[in-house]
N, C-alpha and C positions, 0 to 999 in steps of 0.2 A: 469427234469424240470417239471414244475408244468403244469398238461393237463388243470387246469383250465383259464391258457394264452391264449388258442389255441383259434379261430375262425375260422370261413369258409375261403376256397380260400388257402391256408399255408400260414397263415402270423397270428401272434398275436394278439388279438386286433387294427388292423388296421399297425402292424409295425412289419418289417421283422424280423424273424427270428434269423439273424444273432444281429441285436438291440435286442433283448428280450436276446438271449445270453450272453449278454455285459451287459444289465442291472443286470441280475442273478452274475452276476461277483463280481459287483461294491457293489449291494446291498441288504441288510438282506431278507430275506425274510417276513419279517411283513411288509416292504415299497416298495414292486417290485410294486401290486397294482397300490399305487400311484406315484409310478416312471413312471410307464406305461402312468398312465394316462395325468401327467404334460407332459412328452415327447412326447406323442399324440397330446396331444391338445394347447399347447402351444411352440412348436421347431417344425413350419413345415410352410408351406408355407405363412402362417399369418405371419413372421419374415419380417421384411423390407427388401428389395431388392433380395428376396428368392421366391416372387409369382408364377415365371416361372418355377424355379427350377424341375427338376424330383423325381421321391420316390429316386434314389441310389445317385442324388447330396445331397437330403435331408438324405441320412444316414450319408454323411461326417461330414455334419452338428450334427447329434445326437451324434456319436461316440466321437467327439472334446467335446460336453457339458458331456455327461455319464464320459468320464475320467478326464474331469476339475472336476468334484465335486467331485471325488475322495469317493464316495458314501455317500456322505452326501446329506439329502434332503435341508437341507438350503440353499448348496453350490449351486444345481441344479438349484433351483430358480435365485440367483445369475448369476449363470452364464449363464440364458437362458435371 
């Protein structure tokens, strides 16, 4: 895995480990970047009726979008 994902605390840019995983899975390595970043910043508590939610409710949530897009950025969009 690529050390430049890593951040302070053991978590990836802001997302656990096990999502940075899953994302490397799905997706090429010229679009983890901005996989990262859409699933940062957009698939998290900002979702309607998700404001409460914790970081492991908010993995289920990321897990269900990274496999619905089936690694495509398009779909990811779509599907967040």
């Amino acid at each position: 895995m690529d050390d430049s994902l890593f951040s302070n605390g053991g978590t990836m840019r802001g997302l656990s480990e096990k999502t940075i995983k899953l994302i490397c899975k799905f997706f090429s390595d010229h679009d983890k970047a901005e996989v990262i970043n859409i699933i940062k910043n957009k698939c998290g508590n900002n979702l309607p009726f998700l404001e409460d939610w914790t970081s492991v409710e908010m993995e289920r949530i990321r897990f269900a979008v990274i496999k619905l897009s089936d690694g495509h950025l398009d779909k990811l969009q779509s599907v967040i």
